[in-house]
C-alpha positions as CSV (number, residue, x, y, z in Angstrom):
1,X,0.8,99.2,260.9
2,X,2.1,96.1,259.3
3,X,3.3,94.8,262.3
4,X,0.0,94.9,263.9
5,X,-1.6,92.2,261.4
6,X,1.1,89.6,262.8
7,X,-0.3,90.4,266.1
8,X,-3.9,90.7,265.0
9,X,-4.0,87.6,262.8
10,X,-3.6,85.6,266.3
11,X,-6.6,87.5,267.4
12,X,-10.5,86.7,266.6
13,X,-9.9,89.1,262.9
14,X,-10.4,86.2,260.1
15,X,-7.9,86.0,257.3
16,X,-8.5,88.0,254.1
17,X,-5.2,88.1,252.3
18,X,-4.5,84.7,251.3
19,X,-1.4,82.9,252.0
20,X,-1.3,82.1,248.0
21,X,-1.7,86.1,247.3
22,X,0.9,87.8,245.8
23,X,0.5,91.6,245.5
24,X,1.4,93.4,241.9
25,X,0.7,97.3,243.2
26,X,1.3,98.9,246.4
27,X,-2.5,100.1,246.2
28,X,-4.1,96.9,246.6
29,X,-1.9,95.9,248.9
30,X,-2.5,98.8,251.3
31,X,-6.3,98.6,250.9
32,X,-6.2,95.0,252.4
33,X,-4.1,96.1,255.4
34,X,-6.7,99.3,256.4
35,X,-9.4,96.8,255.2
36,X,-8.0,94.4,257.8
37,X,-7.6,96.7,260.8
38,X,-11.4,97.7,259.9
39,X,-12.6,93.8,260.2
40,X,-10.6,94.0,263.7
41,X,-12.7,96.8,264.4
42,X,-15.6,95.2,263.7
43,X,-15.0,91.5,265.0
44,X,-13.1,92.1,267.7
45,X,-15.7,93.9,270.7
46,X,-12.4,94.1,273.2
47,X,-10.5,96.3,270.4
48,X,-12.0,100.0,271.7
49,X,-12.0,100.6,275.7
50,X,-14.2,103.5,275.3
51,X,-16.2,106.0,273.1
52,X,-13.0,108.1,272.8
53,X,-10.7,105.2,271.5
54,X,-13.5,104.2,269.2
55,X,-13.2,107.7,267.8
56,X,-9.6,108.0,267.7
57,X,-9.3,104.1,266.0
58,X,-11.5,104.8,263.7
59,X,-10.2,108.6,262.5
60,X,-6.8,107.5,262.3
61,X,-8.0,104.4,260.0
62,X,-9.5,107.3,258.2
63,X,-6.5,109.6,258.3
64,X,-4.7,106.6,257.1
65,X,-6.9,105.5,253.8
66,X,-7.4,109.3,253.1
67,X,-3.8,109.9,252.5
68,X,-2.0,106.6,251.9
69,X,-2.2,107.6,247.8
70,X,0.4,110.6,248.6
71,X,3.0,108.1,249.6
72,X,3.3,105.7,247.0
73,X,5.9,107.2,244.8
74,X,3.7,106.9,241.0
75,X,6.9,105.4,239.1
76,X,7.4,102.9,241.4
77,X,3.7,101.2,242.7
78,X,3.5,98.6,240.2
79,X,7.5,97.9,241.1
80,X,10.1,96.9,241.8
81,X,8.5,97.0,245.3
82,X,11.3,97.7,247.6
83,X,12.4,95.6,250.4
84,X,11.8,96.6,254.3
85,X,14.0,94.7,256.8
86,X,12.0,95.2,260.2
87,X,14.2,92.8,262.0
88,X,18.3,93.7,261.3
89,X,20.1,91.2,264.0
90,X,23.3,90.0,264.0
91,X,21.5,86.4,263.7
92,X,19.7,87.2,260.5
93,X,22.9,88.4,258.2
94,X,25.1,85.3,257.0
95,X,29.1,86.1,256.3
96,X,31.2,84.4,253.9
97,X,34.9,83.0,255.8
98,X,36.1,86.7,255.2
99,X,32.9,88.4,256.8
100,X,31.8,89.4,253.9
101,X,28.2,89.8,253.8
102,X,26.4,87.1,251.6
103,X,23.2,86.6,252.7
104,X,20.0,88.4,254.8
105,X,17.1,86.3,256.2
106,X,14.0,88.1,257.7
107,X,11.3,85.7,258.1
């Protein structure tokens, strides 16, 4: 899902999280993702190919905003929010002289 806004956000969806917007609570932050996917929906009249896919879009958007409150763990959703690194390449991980790892750069 969150790799989808990267590809959506060069799409005709306009922004709604600001660049300047930090997030506090997991909540908030996965209301603006469904909320995004929904605009794409909406603005975007390529985004279906049929009646079907509509449907299926749509539910799973749904399924999505329906159950997303079972997965954030309660003693954590206000943080320390933990850290997901999508892209682990030898290219992103910096060694010291003894390969000892010292740094990690996903951007």
């Amino acid at each position: 899902m969150y790799c989808s806004i990267i590809l959506l956000k060069n799409d005709v969806v306009l922004r709604m999280i600001s660049r300047n917007e930090t997030y506090t609570a997991a909540e908030s932050y996965i209301a603006d993702v469904l909320t995004f996917h929904d605009d794409y929906l909406l603005s975007n009249p390529n985004a279906v190919m049929n009646m079907d896919d509509c449907v299926r879009q749509t539910a799973s958007m749904t399924f999505l905003g329906a159950l997303s409150h079972y997965y954030i763990q309660r003693d954590i959703r206000n943080g320390p929010l933990r850290l997901q690194l999508t892209d682990s390449h030898a290219s992103n991980i910096f060694v010291d002289r003894d390969w000892n790892m010292t740094s990690l750069v996903d951007l």
